[in-house]
N, C-alpha and C positions, 0 to 999 in steps of 0.2 A: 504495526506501523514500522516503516523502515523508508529507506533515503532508494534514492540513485545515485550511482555517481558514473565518471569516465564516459560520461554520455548516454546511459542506462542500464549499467551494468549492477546486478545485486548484490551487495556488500557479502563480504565471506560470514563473516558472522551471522546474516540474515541467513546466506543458505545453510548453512552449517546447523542451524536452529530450526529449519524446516526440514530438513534431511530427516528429525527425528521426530519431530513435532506436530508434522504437516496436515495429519489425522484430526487435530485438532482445534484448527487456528479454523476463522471462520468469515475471516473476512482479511483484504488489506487494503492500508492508505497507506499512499506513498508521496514524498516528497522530492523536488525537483526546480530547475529554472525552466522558466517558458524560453528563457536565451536558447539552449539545446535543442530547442524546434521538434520535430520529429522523435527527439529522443527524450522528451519533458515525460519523466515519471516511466519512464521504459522499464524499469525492476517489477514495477505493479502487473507491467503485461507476460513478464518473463515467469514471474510466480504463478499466474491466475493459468499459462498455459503448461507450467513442468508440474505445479504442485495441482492443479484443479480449484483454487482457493480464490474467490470469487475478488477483483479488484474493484474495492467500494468506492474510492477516490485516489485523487492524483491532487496533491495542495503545492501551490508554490512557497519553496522557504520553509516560513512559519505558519501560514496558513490566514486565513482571513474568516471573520465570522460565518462565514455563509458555508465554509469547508467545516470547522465544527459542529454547524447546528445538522447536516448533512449525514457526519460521521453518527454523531448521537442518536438521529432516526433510526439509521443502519441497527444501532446497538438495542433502541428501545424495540425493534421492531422482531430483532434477531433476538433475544435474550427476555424481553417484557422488563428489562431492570432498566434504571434513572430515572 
C-alpha cells in the first residue's frame, strides 16, 4: 500500500522498498485524489509497469468500504488467509 503524490509520482521510500523487495510484494493499492484527474493513483501504474506487481486498486484518501471489501478478496483470494 503506498500514496501518490505531486500528481503521481511514487514516494522515495516506496521505490527505495521495491528496489529490494519487488520479488516479493504481490499485489498494490494506492491512494490518491480523483481532484488530479488523470494522475488519481498514478504510482499504482508506475509500479505495476517498472516493478511487474499487479495494481489491485486505486482508493481515494482513506478509502470507502467497498475499496476494502475489494482489497480483502485480492488477499483472500491471493493468500486463502482472512
Amino acid at each position: 500500500m503506498t500514496r501518490s503524490f505531486n500528481f503521481g509520482e511514487v514516494p522515495k521510500t516506496t521505490y527505495d522498498f521495491l528496489k529490494k523487495f519487488h520479488q516479493r510484494v504481490i499485489g498494490t493499492a494506492v491512494s490518491g485524489n480523483k481532484n488530479w484527474g488523470t494522475n488519481f493513483g498514478k504510482a499504482g501504474e508506475v509500479i505495476e509497469k517498472e516493478f511487474g506487481i499487479p495494481l489491485v486498486i486505486k482508493f481515494e484518501m482513506g478509502g470507502f468500504d467497498n475499496d476494502i471489501k475489494k482489497t480483502k478478496n485480492f488477499l483472500e483470494t491471493f493468500t486463502g488467509i482472512l
